[in-house]
N, C-alpha and C positions, 0 to 999 in steps of 0.2 A: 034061375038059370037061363030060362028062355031069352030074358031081357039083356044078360050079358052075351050070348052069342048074337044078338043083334047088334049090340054097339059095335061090338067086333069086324060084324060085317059092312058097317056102312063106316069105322075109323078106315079100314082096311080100301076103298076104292076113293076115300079120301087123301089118304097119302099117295098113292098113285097119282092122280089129279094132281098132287100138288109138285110131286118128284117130274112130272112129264112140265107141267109151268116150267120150275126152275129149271130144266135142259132145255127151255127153247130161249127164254131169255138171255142175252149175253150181253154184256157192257164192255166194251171196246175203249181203255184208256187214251190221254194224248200222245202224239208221236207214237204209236203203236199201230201195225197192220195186219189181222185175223187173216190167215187163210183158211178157207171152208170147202173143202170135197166133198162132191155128193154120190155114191156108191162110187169111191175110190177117186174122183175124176174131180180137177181142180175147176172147182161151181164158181164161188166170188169172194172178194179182198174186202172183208170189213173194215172201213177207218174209225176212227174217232166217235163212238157213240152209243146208242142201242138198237140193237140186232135182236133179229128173229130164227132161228133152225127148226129145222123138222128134227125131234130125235130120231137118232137111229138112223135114218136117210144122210142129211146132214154128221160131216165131221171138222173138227177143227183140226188142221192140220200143221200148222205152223204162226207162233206169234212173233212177228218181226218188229223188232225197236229202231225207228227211224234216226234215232239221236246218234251224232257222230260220235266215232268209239276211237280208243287210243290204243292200238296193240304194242306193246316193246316186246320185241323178240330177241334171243338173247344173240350176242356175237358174231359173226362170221369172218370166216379166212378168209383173204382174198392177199393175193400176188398185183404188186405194181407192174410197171412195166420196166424198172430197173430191176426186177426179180427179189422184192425186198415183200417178207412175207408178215402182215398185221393184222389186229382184229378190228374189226368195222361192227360198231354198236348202233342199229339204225332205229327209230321210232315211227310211225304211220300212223296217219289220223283217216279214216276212210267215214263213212255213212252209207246207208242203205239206199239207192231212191227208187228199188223196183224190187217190191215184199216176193211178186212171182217170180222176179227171175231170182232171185235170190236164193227160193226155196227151193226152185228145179234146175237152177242153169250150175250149181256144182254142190258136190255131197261133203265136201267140209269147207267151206269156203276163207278159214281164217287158215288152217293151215296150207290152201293154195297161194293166198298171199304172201304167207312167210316163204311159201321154195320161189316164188316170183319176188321180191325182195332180195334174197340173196343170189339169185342168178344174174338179175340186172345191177346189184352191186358189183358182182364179180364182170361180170362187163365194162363199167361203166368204166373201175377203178383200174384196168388194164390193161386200159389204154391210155394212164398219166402216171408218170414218175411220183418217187415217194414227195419229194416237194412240191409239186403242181398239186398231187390229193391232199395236201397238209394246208394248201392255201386255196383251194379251191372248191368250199363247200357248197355255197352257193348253185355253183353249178351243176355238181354231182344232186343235190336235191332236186332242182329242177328237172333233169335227164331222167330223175328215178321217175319221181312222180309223173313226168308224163307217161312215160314207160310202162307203169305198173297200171293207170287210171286207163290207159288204152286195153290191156289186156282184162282187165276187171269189169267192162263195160256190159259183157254178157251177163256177167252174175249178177248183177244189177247193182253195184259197189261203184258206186265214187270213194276214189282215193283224191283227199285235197291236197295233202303235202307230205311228204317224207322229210324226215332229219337225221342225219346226222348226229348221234347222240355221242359218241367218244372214237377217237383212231386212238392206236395206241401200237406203235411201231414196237420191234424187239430192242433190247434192252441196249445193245452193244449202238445198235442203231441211235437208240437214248441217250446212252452218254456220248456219243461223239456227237449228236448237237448240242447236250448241255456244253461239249468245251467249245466247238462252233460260236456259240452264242457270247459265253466267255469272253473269247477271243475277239471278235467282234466289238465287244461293250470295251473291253481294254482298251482296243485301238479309238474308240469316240473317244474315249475320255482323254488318251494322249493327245488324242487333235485338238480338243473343246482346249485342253490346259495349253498348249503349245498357241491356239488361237489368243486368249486369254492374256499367257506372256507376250505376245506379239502387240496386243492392243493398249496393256501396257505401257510399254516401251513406246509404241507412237503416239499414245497420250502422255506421256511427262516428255518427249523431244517437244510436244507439240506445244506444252506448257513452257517449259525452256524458252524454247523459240517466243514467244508470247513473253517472255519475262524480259529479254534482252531488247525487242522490240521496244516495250515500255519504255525501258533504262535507259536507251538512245533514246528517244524522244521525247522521255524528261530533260537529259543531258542537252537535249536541240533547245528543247523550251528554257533552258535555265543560261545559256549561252543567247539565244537570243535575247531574256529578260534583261541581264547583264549590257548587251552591247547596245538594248535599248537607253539604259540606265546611264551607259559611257555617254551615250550620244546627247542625252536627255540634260548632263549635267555639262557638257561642253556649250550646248545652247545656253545653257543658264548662264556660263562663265562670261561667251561673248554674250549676249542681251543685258550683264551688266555693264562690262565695258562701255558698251556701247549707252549705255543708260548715262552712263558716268559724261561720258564724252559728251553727250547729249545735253546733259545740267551745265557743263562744262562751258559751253557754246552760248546756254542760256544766259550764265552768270555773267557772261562780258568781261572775265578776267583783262586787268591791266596787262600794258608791257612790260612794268618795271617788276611784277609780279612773279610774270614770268620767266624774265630774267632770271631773280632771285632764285627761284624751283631749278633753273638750268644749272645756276653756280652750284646751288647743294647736291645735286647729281652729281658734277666734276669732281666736287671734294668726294664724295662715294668714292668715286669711276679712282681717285688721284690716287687714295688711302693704300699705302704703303712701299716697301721698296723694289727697285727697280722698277718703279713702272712710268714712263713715258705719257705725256698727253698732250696730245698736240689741239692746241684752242683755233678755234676763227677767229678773224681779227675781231668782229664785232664784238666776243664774250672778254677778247684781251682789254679791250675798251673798258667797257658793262666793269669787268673787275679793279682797271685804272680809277674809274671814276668814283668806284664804291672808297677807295681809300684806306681808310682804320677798320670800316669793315670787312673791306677782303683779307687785313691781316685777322682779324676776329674770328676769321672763317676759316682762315691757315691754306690762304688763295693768293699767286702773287709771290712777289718776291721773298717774301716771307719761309717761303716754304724750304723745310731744311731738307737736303739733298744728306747721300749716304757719304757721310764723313769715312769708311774706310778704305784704302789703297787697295789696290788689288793687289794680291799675290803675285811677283814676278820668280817664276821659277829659275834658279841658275842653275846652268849646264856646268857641269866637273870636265874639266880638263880631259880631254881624250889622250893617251900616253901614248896611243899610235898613230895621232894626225902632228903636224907643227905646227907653228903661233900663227902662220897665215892663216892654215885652214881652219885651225880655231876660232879664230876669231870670225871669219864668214859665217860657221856656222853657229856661233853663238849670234850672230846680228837674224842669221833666220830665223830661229828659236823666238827671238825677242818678235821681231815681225808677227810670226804665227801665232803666240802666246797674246797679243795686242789685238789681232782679228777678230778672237776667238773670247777676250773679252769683252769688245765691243757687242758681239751676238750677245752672250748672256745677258750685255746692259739692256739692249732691245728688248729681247722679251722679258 
């Protein structure tokens, strides 16, 4: 018995011993900041590591997490400044950078933020029409956050940025921008297709135009081909001629030769009736001397002349002139009737 109330006694200031260790040691994780009061009164800010306390003297009073924190709080009313009333859904990202002030500088410090978030909303937003805050986030975030970051500066809160997390206007509000919008998208599309048919239309004139251009200037190119062609083959004609005339000159053709070429021309030229040829005396010759030839040729006296009379027309008696006037006018008749053959014989 003896010997178990001694174990008793010396387990017994063993565990003590070991309960007074463990309350002085403290290990302080990262991003994390201990605050330690000593009889009530803020002593020192553990960071990051291991610590010593007096028990009992020493107290741990607050552990601050320096990691940036995401509050969303829920909605708020705010009035534009058209008088058009919606709910503003905002988000804050804030961080700790002073564990003291933090601890002492306010006594719930996330919901000072939220009434400071919604007052500077309802500020910021009430002084911009419903379309300015619909298109204007950017700036409404920047105004908060400085806003909020300025008055947070005691509690030892950085606020990095605020957002904007949903607007969401009344409903009536709603649908008359969805037909806005509508209406809007109707009229692009009327323009874009009215453009469309426009570009059209001066794309096929313009093609047009480009077709007829061609067509004349094929029609140029095929007229001038052509009058080359005319001209091309007129040279040919005269450069024979003239080739002809040329060998011609060479050959040293006789005179009786050519004679003869003259006579056969005149029998052409003579061939048929009524026609008249009046000879140079030199071919009248050239023919004399030819003889049985120029009749051979049917050149010369030979040549038979038109064996028929001419028609003399007789005039009838007129029953109301007498035999003198008759008669004068039958001798004019005949006169005119004999002039007027001689012209036919000419030509």
């Amino acid at each position: 018995m003896g010997f178990i109330f001694d174990m008793i006694f010396l387990i017994i200031p063993l565990c003590f011993v070991i309960f007074i260790i463990a309350a002085t040691i403290n290990i302080v994780p990262q991003q994390t900041v201990v605050i330690v009061e000593r009889f009530g009164k803020f002593h020192v800010a553990w960071n990051a590591g291991l610590h010593f306390k007096i028990p009992i003297i020493d107290v741990i009073a607050n552990r601050v997490s320096l990691k940036e924190r995401v509050l969303d709080f829920p909605p708020q009313g705010v009035i534009t400044k058209d008088n058009i009333t919606m709910q503003v859904d905002s988000v804050v990202f804030m961080q700790v950078f002073d564990a003291k002030k933090y601890t002492y500088g306010v006594e719930n410090p996330i919901f000072g933020i939220e009434n400071l978030v919604a007052t500077n909303l309802r500020n910021v937003i009430g002084e911009l029409t419903l379309d300015e805050a619909l298109t204007s986030r950017d700036m409404i975030n920047a105004k908060m956050s400085e806003s909020i970051d300025a008055a947070t500066d005691p509690w030892g809160i950085r606020v990095n940025r605020v957002e904007l997390k949903d607007i969401q206007p009344p409903k009536e509000i709603t649908d008359a921008m969805s037909k806005e919008m509508k209406a809007e998208r109707e009229k692009r599309q009327a323009l874009l297709e009215a453009e469309a048919h426009k570009q059209s239309i001066i794309t096929r004139s313009e093609g047009d135009k480009e077709a007829k251009i061609l067509a004349a200037q094929a029609e140029q190119e095929a007229q001038i081909a052509l009058a080359k062609g005319k001209a091309e083959s007129i040279r040919l004609v005269y450069d024979a001629e003239a080739s002809g005339i040329e060998r011609l000159n060479e050959a040293k053709i006789s005179e009786s030769v050519l004679r003869l070429k003259g006579i056969e021309a005149l029998k052409d030229i003579s061939d048929g009736n009524s026609t008249k040829v009046f000879m140079p005396t030199e071919i009248t010759q050239a023919v004399s001397s030819l003889g049985i030839l120029g009749e051979a040729l049917g050149i010369g006296d030979s040549t038979k002349a038109n064996p028929k009379p001419p028609k003399v027309d007789v005039l009838q008696k007129d029953p109301c002139l007498d035999d003198e006037s008759s008669k004068i006018s039958h001798e004019d008749h005949l006169i005119e009737h004999g002039i007027r053959t001689n012209l036919e014989a000419r030509r």
